[in-house]
C-alpha distance (Angstrom), angle and dihedral (degrees) to the residues before:
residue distance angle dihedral
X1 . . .
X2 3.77 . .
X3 3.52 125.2 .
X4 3.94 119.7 -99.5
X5 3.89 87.9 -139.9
X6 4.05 128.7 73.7
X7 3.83 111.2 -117.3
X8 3.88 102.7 -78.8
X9 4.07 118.6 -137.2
X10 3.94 111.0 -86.4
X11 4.09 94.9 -101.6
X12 3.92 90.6 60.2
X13 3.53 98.7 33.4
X14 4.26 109.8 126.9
X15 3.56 106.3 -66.1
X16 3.54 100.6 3.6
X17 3.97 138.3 90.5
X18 3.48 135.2 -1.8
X19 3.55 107.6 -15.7
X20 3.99 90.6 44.7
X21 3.93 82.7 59.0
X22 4.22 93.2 47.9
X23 4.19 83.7 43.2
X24 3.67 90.6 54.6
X25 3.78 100.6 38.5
X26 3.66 90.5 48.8
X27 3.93 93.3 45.6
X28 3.65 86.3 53.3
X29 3.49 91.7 46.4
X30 4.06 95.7 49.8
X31 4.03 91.9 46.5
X32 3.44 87.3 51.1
X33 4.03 93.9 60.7
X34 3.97 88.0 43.1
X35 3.26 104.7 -81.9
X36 4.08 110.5 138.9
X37 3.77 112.5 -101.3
X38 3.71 99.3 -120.4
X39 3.84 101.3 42.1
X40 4.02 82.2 44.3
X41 3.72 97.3 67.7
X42 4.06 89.7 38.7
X43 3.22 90.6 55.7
X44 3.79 94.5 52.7
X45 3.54 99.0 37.3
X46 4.11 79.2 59.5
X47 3.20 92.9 49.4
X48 3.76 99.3 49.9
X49 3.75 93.8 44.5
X50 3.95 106.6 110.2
X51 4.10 92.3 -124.4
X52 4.12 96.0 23.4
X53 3.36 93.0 -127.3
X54 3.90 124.4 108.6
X55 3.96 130.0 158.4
X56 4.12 112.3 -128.1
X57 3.99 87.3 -106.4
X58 3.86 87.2 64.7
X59 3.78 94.1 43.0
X60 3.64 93.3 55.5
X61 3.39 84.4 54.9
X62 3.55 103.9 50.3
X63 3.23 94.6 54.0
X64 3.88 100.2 30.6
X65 3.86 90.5 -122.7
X66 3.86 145.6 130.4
X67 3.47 127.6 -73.3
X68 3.22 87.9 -132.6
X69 3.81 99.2 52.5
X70 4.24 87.3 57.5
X71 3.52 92.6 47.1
X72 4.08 97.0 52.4
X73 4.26 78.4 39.1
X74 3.83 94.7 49.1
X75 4.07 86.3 51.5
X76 3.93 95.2 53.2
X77 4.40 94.8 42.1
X78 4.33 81.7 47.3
X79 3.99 94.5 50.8
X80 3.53 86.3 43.4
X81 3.62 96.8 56.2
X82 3.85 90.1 -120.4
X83 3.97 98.4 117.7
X84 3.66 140.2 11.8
X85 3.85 132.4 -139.0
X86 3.70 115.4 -130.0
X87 4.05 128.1 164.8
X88 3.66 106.0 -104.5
X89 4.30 102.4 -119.0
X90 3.79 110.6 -86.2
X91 3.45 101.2 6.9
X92 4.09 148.4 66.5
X93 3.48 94.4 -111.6
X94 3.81 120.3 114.0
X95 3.95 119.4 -139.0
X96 3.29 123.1 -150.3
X97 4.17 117.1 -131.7
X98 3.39 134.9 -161.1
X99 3.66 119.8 173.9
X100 3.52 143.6 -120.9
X101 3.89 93.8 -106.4
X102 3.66 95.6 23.1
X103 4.17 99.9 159.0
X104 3.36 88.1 54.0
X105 4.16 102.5 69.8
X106 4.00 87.3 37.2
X107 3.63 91.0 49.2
X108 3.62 105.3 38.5
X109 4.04 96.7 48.2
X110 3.77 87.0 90.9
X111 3.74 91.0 139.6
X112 4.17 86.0 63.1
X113 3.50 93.1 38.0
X114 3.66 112.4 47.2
X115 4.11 97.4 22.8
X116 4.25 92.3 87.6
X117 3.80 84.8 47.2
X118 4.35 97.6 44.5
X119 4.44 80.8 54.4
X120 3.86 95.4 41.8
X121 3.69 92.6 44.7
X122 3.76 85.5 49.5
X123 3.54 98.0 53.6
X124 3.81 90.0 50.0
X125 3.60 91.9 63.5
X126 3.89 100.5 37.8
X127 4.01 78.1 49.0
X128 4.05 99.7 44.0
X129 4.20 88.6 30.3
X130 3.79 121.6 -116.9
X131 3.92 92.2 -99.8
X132 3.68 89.2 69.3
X133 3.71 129.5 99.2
X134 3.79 91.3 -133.0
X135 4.09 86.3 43.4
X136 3.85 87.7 55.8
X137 3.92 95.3 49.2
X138 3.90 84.7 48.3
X139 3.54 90.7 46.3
X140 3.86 106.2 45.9
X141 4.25 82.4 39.8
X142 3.52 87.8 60.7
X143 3.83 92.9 44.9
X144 3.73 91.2 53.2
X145 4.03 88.0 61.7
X146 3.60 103.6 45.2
X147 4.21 82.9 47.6
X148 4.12 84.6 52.3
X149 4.00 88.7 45.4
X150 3.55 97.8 43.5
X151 3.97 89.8 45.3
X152 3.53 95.8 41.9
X153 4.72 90.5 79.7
X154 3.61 81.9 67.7
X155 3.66 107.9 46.8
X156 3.71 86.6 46.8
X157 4.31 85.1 54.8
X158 3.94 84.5 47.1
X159 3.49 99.0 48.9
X160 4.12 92.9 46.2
X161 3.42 85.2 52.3
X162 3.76 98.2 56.7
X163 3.57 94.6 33.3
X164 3.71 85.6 58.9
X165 4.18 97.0 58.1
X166 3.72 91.2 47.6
């Protein structure tokens, strides 16, 4: 089946050049901060794609892996709310997406993210008692990310703002 692509120049041909260099820095860079290895280098080979979007086929070959290791990748960057599946147009192929300001939805979602943490951490310490020392980790834990949650409404205002004078 042919490619949906034209024929890119040799130096950013899959793999190869420049952007294989930026994929593989910023890979390094993402597994570094926690970030899985495999859904790292997805996730910047996404991101340095020119339109963001790239089937599994052309993943694998990007970054001359399995099929397998995108697809278990691919499932991690979606439940992270890093990428989105779509059908590519006039075919059964899916594409993978990542968008423009793709940190922002995955980072942002704090009331998804931390609420199943804010109740377990609360149960530890109505389970271990406030008085304890392991109570007052759990406790000042939990704190912490209902201070990031509440906080996070006005970073998102702040960040709008700036994004809008760029």
């Amino acid at each position: 089946m042919p490619s949906r692509r034209a024929p890119a120049a040799p130096a950013s041909q899959p793999g190869t050049g420049a952007s294989h260099a930026v994929v593989e820095r910023l890979g390094a860079a993402l597994a570094t901060a926690g970030f899985p290895p495999m859904p790292a280098r997805v996730f910047a080979a996404l991101l340095v794609d020119e339109d963001g979007r790239m089937t599994s086929a052309e993943i694998t070959a990007e970054l001359s892996v399995s099929p397998a290791a995108v697809s278990g990748a691919v499932r991690y960057l979606s439940h992270v709310g890093l990428l989105r599946r779509e059908r590519e147009r006039g075919g059964r192929r899916d594409v993978f997406v990542v968008l423009d300001d793709a940190f922002h939805g995955a980072l942002t979602n704090t009331d998804q993210v931390y609420a199943g943490m804010i109740r377990a951490l609360a149960d530890g310490v109505e389970h271990l008692g406030a008085g304890s020392q392991a109570g007052r980790r759990l406790q000042l834990s939990r704190e912490f990310l209902e201070f990031v949650t509440d906080e996070m409404g006005g970073i998102l205002e702040r960040w709008e703002a700036r994004k809008a004078t760029r």
